[in-house]
N, CA and C atoms of all chains as a GROMACS GRO file, in nm:
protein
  606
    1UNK      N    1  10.479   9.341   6.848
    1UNK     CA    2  10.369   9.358   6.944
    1UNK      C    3  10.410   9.309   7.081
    2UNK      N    4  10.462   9.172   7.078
    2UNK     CA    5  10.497   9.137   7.217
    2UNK      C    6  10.628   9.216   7.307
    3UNK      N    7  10.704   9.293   7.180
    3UNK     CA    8  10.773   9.389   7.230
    3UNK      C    9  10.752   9.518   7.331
    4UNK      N   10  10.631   9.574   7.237
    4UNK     CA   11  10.564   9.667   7.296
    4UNK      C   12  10.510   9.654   7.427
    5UNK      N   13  10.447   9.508   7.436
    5UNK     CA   14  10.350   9.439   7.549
    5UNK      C   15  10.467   9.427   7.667
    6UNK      N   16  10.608   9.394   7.633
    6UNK     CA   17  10.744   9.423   7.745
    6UNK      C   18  10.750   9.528   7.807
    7UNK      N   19  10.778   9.633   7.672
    7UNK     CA   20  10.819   9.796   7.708
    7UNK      C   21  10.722   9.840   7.793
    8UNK      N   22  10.559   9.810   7.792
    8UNK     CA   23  10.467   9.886   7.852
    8UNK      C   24  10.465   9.788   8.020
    9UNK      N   25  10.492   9.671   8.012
    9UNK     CA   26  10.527   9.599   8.177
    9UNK      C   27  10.613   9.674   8.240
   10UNK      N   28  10.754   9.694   8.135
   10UNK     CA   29  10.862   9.765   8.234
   10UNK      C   30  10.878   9.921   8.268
   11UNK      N   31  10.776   9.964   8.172
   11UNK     CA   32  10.731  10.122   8.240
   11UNK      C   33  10.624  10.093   8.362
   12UNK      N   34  10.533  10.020   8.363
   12UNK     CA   35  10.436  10.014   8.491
   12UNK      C   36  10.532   9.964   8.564
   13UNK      N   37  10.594   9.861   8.596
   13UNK     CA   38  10.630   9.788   8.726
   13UNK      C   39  10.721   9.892   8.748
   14UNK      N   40  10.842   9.975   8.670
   14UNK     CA   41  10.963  10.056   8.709
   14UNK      C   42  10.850  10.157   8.774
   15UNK      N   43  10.754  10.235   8.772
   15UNK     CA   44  10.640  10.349   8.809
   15UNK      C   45  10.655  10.253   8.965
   16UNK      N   46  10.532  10.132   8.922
   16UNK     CA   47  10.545  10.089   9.059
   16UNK      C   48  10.608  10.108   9.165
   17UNK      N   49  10.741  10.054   9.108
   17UNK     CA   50  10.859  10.017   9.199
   17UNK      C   51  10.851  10.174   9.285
   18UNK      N   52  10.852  10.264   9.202
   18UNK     CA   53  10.886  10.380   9.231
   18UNK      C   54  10.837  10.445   9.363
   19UNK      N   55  10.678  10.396   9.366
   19UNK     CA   56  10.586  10.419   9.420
   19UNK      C   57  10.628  10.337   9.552
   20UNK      N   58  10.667  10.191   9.547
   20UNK     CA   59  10.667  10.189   9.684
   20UNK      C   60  10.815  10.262   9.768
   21UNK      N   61  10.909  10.292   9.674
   21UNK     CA   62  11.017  10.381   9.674
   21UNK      C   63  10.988  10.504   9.786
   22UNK      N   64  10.838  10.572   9.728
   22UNK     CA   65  10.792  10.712   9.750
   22UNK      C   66  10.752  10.628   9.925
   23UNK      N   67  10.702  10.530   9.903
   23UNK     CA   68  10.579  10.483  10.021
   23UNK      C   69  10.685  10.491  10.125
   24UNK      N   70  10.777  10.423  10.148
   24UNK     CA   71  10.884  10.364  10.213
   24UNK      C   72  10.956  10.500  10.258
   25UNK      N   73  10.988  10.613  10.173
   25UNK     CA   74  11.072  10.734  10.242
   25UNK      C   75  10.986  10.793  10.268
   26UNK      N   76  10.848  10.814  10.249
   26UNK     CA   77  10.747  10.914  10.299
   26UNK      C   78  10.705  10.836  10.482
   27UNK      N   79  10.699  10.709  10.494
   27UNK     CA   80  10.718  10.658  10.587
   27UNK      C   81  10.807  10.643  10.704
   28UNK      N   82  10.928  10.697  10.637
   28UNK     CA   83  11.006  10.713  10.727
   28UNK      C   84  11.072  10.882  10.761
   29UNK      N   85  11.032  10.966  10.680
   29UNK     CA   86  11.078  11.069  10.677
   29UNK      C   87  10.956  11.208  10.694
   30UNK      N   88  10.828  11.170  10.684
   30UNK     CA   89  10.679  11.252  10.740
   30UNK      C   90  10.687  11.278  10.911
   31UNK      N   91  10.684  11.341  10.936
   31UNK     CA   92  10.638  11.407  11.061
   31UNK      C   93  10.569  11.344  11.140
   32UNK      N   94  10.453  11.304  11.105
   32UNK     CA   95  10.358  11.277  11.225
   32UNK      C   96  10.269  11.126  11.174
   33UNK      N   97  10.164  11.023  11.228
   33UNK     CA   98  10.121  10.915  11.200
   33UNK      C   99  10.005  10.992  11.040
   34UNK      N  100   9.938  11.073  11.081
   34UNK     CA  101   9.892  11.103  10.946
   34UNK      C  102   9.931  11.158  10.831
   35UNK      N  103  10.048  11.208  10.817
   35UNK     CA  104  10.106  11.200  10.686
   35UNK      C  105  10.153  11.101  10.636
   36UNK      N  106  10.229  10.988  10.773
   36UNK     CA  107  10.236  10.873  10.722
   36UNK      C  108  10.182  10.785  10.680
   37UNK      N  109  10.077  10.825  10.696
   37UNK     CA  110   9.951  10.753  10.670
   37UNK      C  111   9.894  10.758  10.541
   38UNK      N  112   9.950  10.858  10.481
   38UNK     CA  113   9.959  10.936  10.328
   38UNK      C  114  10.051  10.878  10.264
   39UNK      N  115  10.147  10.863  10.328
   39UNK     CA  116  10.281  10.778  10.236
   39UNK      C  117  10.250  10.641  10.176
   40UNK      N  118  10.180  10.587  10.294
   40UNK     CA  119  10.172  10.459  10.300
   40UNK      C  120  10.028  10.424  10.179
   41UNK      N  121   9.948  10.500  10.178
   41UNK     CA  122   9.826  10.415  10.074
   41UNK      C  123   9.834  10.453   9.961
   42UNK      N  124   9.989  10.491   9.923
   42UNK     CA  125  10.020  10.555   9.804
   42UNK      C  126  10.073  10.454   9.759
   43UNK      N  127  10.190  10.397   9.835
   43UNK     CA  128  10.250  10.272   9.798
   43UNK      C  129  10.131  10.166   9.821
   44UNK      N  130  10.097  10.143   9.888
   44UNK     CA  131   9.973  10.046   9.846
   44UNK      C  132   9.863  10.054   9.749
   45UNK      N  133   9.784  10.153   9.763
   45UNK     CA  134   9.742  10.184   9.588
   45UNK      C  135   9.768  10.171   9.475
   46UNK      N  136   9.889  10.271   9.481
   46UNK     CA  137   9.944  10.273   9.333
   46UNK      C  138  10.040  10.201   9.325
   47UNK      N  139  10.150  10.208   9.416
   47UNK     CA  140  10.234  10.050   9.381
   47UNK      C  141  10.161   9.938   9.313
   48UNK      N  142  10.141   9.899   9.401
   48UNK     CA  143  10.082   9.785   9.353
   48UNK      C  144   9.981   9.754   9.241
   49UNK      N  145   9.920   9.912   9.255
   49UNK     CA  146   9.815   9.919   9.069
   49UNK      C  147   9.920   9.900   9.000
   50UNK      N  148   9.998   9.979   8.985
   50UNK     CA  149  10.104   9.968   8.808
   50UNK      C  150  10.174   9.811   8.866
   51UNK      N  151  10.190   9.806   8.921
   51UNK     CA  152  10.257   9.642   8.930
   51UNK      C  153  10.174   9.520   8.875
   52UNK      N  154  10.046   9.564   8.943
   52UNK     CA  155   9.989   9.430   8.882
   52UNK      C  156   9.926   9.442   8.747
   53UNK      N  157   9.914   9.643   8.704
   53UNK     CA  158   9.888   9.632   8.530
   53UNK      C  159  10.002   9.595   8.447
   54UNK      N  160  10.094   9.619   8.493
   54UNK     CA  161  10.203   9.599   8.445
   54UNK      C  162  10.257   9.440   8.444
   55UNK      N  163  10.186   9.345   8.516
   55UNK     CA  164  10.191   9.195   8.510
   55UNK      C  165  10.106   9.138   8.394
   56UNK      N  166   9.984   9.206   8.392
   56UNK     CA  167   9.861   9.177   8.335
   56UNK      C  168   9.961   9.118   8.197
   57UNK      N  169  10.017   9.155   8.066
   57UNK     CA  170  10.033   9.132   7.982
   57UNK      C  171  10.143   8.968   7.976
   58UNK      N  172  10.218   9.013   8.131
   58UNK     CA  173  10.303   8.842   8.113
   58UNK      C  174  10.243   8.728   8.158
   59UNK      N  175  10.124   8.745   8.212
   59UNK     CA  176  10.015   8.642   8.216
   59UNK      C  177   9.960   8.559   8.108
   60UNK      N  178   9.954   8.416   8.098
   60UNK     CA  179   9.897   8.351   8.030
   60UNK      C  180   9.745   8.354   8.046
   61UNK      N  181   9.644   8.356   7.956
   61UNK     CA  182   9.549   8.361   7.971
   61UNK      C  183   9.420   8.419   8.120
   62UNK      N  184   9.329   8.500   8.065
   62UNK     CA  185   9.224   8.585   8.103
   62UNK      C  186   9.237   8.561   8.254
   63UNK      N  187   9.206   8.390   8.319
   63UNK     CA  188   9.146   8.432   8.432
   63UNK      C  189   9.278   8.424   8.519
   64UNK      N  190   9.407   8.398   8.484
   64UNK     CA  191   9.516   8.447   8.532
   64UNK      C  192   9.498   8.603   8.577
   65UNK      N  193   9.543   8.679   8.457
   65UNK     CA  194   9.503   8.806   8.463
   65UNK      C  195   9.394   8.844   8.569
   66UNK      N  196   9.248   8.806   8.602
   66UNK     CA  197   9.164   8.890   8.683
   66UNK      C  198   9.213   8.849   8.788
   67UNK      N  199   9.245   8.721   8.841
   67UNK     CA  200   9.317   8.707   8.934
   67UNK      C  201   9.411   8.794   8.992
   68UNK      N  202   9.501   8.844   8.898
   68UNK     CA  203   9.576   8.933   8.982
   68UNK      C  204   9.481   9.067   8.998
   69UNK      N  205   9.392   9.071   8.924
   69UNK     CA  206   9.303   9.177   8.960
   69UNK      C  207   9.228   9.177   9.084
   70UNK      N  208   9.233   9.062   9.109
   70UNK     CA  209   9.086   9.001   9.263
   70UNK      C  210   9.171   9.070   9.331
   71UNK      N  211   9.310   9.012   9.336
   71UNK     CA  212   9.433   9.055   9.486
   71UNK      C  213   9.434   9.269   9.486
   72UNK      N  214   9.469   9.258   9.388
   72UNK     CA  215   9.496   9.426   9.410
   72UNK      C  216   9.332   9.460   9.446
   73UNK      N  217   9.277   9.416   9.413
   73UNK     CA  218   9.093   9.466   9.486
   73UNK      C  219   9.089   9.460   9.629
   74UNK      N  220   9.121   9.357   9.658
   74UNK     CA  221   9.111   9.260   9.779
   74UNK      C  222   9.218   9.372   9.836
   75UNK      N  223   9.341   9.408   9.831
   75UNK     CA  224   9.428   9.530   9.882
   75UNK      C  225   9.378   9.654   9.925
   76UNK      N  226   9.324   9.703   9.777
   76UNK     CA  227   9.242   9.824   9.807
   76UNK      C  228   9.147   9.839   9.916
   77UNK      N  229   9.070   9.774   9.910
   77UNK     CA  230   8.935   9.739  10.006
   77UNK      C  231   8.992   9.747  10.115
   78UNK      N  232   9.125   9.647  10.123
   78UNK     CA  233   9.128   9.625  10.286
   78UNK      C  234   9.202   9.749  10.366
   79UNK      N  235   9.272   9.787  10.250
   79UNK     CA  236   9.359   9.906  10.293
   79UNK      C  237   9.306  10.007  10.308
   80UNK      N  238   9.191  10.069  10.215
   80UNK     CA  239   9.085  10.176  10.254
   80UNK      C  240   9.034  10.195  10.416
   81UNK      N  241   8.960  10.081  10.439
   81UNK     CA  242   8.870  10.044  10.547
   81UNK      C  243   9.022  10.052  10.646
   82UNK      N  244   9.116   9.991  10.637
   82UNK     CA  245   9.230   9.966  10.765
   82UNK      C  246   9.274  10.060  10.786
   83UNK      N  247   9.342  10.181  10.682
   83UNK     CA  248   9.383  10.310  10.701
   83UNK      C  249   9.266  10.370  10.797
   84UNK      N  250   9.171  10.383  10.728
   84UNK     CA  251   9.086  10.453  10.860
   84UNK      C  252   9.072  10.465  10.972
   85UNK      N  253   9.053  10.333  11.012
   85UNK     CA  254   9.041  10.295  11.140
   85UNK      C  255   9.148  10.292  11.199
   86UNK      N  256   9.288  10.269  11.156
   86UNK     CA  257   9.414  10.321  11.232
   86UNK      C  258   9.444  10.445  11.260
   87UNK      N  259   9.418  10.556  11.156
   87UNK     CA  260   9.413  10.726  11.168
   87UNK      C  261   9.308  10.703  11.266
   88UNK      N  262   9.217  10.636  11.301
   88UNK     CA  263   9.098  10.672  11.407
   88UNK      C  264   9.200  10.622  11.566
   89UNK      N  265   9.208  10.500  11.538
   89UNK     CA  266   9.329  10.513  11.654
   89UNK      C  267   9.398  10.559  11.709
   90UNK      N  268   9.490  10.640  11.637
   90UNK     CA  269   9.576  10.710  11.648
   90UNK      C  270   9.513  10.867  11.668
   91UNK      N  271   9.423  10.886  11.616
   91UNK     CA  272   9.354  11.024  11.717
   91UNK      C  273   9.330  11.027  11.857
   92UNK      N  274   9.255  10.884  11.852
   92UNK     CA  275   9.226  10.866  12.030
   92UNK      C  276   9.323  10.896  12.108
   93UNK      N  277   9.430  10.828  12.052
   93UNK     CA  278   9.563  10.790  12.142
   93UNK      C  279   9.593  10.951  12.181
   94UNK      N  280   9.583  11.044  12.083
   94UNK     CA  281   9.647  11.143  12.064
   94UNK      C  282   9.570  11.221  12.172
   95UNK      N  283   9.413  11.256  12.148
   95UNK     CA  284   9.335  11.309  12.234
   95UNK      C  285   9.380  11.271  12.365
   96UNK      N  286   9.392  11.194  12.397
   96UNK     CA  287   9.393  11.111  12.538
   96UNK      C  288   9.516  11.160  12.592
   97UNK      N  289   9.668  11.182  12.525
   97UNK     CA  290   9.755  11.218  12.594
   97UNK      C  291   9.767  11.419  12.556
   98UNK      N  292  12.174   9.899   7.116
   98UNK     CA  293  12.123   9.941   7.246
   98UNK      C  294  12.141   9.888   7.375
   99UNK      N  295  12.138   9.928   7.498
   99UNK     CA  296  12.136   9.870   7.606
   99UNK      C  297  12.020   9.819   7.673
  100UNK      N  298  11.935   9.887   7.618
  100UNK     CA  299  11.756   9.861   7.687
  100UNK      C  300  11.711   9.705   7.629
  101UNK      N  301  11.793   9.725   7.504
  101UNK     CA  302  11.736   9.555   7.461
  101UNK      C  303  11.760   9.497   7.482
  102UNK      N  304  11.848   9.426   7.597
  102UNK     CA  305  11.877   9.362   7.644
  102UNK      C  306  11.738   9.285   7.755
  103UNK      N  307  11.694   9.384   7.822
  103UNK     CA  308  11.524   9.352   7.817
  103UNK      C  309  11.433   9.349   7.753
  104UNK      N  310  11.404   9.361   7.640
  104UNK     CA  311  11.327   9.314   7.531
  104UNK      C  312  11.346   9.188   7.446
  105UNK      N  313  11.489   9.152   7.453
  105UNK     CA  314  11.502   9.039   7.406
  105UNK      C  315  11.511   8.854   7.444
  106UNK      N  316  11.395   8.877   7.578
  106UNK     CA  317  11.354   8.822   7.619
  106UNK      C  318  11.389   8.771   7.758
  107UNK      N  319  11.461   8.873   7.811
  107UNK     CA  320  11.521   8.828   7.968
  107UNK      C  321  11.408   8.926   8.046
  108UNK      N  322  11.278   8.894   8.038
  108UNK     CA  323  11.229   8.947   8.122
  108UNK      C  324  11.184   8.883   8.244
  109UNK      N  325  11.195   8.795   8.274
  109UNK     CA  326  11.199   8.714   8.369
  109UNK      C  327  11.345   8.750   8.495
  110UNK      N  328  11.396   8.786   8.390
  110UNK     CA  329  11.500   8.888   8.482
  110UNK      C  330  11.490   9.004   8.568
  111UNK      N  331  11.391   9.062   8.498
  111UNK     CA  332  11.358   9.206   8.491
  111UNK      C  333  11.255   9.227   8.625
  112UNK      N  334  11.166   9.085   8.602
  112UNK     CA  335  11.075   9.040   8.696
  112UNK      C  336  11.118   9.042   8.825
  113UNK      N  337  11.237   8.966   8.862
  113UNK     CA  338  11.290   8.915   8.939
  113UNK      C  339  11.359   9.024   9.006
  114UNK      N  340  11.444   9.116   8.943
  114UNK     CA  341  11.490   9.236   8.986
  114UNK      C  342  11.399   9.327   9.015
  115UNK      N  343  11.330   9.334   9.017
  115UNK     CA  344  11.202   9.418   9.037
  115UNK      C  345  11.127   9.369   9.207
  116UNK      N  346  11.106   9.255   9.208
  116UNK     CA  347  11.058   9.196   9.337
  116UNK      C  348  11.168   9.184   9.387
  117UNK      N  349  11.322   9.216   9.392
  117UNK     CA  350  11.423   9.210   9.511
  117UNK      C  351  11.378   9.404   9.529
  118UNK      N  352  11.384   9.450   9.444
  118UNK     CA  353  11.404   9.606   9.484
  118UNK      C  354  11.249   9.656   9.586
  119UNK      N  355  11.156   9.587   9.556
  119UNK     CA  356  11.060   9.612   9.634
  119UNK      C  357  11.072   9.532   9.804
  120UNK      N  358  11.119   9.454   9.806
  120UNK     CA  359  11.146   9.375   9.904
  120UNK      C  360  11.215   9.474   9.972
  121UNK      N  361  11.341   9.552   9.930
  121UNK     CA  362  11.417   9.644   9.969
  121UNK      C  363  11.397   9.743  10.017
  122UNK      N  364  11.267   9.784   9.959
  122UNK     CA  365  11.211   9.933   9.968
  122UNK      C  366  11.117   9.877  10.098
  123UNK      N  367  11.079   9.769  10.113
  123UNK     CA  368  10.959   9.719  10.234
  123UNK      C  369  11.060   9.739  10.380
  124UNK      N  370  11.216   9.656  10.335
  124UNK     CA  371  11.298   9.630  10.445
  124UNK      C  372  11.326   9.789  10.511
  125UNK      N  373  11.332   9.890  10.401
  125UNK     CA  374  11.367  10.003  10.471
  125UNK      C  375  11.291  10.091  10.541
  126UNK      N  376  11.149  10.020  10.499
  126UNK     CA  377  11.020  10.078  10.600
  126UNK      C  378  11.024  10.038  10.659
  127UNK      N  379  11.047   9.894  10.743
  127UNK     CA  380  11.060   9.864  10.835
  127UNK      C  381  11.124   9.959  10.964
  128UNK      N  382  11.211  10.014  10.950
  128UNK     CA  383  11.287  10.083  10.998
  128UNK      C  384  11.205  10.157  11.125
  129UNK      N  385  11.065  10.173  11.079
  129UNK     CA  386  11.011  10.288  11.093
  129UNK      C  387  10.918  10.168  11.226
  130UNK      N  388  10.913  10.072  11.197
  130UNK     CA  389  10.854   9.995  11.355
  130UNK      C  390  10.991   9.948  11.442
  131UNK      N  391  11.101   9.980  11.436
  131UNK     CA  392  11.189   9.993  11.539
  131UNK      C  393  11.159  10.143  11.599
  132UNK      N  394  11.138  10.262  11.500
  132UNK     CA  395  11.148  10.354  11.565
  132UNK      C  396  11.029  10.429  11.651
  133UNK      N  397  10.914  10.363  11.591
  133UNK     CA  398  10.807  10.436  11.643
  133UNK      C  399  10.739  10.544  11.604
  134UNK      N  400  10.693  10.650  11.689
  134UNK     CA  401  10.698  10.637  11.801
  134UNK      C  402  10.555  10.567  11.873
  135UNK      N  403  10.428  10.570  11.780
  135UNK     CA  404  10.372  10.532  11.818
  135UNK      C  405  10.333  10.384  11.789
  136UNK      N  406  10.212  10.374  11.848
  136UNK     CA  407  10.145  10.190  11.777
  136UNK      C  408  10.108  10.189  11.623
  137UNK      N  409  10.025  10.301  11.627
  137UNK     CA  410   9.968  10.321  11.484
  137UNK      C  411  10.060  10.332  11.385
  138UNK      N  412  10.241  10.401  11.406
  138UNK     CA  413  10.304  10.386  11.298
  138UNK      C  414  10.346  10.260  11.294
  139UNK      N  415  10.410  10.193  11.376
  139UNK     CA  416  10.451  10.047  11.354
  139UNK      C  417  10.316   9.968  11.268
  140UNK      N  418  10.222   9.965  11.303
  140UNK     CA  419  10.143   9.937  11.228
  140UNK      C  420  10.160   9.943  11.064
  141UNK      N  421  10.175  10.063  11.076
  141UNK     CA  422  10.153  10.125  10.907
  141UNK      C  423  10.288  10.034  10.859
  142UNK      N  424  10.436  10.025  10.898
  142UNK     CA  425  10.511   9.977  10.857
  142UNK      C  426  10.470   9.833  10.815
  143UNK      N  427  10.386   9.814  10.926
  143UNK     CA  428  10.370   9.633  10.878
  143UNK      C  429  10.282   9.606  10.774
  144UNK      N  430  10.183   9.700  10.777
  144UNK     CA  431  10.096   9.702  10.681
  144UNK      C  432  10.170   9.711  10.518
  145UNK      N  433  10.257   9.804  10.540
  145UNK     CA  434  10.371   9.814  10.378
  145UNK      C  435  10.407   9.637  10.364
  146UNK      N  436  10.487   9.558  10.477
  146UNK     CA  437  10.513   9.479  10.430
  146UNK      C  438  10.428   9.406  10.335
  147UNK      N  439  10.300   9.422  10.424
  147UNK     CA  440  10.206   9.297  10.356
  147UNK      C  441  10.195   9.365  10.188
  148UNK      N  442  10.162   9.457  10.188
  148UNK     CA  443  10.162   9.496  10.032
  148UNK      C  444  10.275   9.483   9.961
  149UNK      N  445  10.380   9.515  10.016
  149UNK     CA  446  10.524   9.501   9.942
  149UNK      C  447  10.518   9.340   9.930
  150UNK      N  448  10.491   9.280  10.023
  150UNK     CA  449  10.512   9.100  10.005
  150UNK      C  450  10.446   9.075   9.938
  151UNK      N  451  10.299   9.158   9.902
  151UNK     CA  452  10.227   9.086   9.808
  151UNK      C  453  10.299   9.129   9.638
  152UNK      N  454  10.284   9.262   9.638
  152UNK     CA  455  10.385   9.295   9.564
  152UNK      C  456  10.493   9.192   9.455
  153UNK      N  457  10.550   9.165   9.591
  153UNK     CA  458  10.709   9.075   9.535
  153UNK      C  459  10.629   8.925   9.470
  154UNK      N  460  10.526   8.917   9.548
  154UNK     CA  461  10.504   8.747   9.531
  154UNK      C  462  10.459   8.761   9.381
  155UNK      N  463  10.372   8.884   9.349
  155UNK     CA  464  10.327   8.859   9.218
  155UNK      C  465  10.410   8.864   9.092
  156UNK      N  466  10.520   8.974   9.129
  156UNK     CA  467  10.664   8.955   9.045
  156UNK      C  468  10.684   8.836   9.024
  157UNK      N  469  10.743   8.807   9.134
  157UNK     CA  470  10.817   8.607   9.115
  157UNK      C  471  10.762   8.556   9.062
  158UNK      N  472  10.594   8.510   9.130
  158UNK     CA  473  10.485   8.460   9.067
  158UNK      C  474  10.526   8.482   8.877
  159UNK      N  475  10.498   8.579   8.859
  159UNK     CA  476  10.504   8.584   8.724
  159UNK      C  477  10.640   8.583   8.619
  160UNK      N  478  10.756   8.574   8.690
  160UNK     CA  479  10.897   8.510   8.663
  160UNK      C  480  10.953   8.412   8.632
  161UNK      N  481  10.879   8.345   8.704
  161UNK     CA  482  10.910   8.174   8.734
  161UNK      C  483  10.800   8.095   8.669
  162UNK      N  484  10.683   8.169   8.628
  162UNK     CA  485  10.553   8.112   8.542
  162UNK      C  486  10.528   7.966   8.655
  163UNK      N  487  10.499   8.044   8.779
  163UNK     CA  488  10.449   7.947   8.894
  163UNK      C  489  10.285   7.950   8.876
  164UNK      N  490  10.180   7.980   8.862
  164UNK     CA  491  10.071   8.055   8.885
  164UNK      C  492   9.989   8.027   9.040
  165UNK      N  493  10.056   7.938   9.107
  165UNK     CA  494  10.016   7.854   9.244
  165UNK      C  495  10.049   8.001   9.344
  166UNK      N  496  10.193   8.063   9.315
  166UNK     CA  497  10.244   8.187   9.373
  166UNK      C  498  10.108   8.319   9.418
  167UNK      N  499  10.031   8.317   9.308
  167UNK     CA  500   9.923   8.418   9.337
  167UNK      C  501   9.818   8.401   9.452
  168UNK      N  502   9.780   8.261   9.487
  168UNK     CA  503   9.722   8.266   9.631
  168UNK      C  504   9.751   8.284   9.707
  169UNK      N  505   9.954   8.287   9.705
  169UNK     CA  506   9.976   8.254   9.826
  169UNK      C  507   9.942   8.423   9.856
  170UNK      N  508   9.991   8.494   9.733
  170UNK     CA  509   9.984   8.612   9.734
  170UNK      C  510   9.783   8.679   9.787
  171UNK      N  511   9.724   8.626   9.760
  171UNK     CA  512   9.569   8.634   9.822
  171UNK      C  513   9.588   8.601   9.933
  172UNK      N  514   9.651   8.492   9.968
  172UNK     CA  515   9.626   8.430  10.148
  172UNK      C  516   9.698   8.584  10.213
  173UNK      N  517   9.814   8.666  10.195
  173UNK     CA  518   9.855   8.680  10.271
  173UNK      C  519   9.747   8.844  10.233
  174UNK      N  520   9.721   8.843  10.141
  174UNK     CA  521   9.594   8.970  10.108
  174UNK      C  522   9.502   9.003  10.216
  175UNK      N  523   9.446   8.834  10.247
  175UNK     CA  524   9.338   8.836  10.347
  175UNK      C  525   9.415   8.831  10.520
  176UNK      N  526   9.539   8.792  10.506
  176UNK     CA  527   9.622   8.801  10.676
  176UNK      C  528   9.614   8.930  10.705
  177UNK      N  529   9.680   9.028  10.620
  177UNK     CA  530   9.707   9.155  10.619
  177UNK      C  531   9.580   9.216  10.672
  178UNK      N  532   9.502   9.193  10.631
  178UNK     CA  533   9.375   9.278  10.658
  178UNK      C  534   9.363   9.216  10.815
  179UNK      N  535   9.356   9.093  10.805
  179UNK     CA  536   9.284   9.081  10.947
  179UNK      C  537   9.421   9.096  11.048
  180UNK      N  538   9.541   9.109  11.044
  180UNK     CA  539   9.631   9.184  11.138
  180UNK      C  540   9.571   9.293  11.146
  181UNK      N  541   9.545   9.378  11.056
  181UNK     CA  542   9.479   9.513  11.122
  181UNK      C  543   9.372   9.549  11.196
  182UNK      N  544   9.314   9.448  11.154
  182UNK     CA  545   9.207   9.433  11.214
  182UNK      C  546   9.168   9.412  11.349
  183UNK      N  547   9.311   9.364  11.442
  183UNK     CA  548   9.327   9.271  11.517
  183UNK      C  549   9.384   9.384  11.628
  184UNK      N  550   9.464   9.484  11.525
  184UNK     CA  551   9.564   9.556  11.609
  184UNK      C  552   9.436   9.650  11.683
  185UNK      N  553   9.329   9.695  11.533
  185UNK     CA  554   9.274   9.840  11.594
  185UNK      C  555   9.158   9.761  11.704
  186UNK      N  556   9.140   9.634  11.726
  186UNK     CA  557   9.028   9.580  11.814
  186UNK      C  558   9.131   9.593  11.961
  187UNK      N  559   9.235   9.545  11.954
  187UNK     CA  560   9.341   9.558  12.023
  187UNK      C  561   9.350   9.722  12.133
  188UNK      N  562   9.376   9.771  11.999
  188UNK     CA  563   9.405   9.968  12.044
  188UNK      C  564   9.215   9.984  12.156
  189UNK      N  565   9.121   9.954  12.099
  189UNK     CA  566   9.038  10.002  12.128
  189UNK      C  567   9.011   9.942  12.270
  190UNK      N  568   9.037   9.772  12.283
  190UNK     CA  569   9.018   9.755  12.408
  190UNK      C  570   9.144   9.803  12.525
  191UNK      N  571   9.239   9.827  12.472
  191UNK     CA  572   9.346   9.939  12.557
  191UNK      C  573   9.288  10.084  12.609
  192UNK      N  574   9.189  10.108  12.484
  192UNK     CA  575   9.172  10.265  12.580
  192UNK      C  576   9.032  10.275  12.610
  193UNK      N  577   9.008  10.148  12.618
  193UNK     CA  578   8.859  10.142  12.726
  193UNK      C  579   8.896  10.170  12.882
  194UNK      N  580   8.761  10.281  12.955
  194UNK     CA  581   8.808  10.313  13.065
  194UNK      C  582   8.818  10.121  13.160
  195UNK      N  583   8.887  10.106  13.302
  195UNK     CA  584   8.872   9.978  13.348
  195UNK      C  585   8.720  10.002  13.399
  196UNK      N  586   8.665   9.810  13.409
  196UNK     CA  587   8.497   9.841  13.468
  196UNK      C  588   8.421   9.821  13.388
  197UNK      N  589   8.480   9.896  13.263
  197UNK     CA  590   8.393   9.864  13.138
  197UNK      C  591   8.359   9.721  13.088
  198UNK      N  592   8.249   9.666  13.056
  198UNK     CA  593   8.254   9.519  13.004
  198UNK      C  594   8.232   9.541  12.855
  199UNK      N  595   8.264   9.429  12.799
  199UNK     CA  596   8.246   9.427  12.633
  199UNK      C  597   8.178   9.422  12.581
  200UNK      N  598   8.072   9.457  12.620
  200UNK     CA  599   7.944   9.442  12.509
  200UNK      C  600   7.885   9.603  12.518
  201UNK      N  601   7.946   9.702  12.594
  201UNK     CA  602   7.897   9.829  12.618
  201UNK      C  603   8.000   9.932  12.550
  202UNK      N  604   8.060   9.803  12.492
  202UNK     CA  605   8.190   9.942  12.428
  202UNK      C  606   8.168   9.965  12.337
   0.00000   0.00000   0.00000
């Protein structure tokens, strides 16, 4: 069982990894601020989802675990709301010139 | 097998290699706030760090069976946000016309 509980960490975190892999060349290799902008809450999303499900099992006890759940919440949230308002930025900027 | 070599209990290894390769993947976004071109992408680059740093911290964190590691990983949860926060209050008072006062914007 605790085998299994390994194999299934090192498929999420290797996904993860992957993801911020994707985040990082889509960031540097997209065209314009809003595709990058696409790159980027991919690796923050999902990176970091399979990373921290993928922690969940080498955690000692429950409120370890939600803990790392608070942080990836606390990510999401902030990254939702921040992406926005930077694509909103970056329109202005754009309109303006 | 070769895979068992992580199953047989070096995962703390595995951990650890995992939060250098993300660190890696953050360093090479970086790239992208030397180059620009605008504010908003440098932004976005920095914004990766903070997730990639949080990222890495929770790896280690959970490598080293620190559990102290995960706030630091929250503290920098809540920096991240308010850098952005900071930048787009920033952007906005830049493209206020001049004359304008702050409470009309």
């Amino acid at each position: 069982m605790d085998r299994l509980l390994d194999l299934f960490s090192i498929v999420a975190i290797v996904s993860g990894a992957f993801f911020f892999l994707a985040g990082s060349v889509g960031l540097l290799r997209f065209p314009d601020a809003y595709t990058r902008l696409h790159a980027l809450t991919k690796a923050d999303n999902l990176g970091l989802a399979l990373v921290v499900i993928g922690l969940l099992p080498q955690v000692d006890g429950v409120l370890a675990g939600l803990k790392l759940v608070v942080v990836w919440l606390l990510v999401l949230l902030s990254g939702a709301a921040v992406s926005q308002l930077i694509a909103r930025a970056a329109r202005r900027r754009e309109k303006q010139t | 097998m070769r895979w068992r070599w992580f199953l047989g209990g070096a995962m703390d290894e595995f951990l650890l290699s995992a939060a250098t390769f993300v660190l890696l993947m953050v360093a090479l976004g970086l790239v992208r706030v030397a180059r620009g071109p605008g504010y908003a992408d440098r932004m976005m680059a920095a914004q990766l760090l903070g997730t990639g740093g949080i990222g890495a911290l929770l790896l280690v964190g959970a490598a080293v069976g620190e559990a102290a590691v995960v706030d630091v990983a929250l503290t920098l949860a809540l920096l991240a946000a308010f850098t952005s926060i900071a930048f787009v209050k920033y952007m906005a008072h830049e493209d206020r016309p001049p004359g304008v006062d702050e409470d009309s914007a």
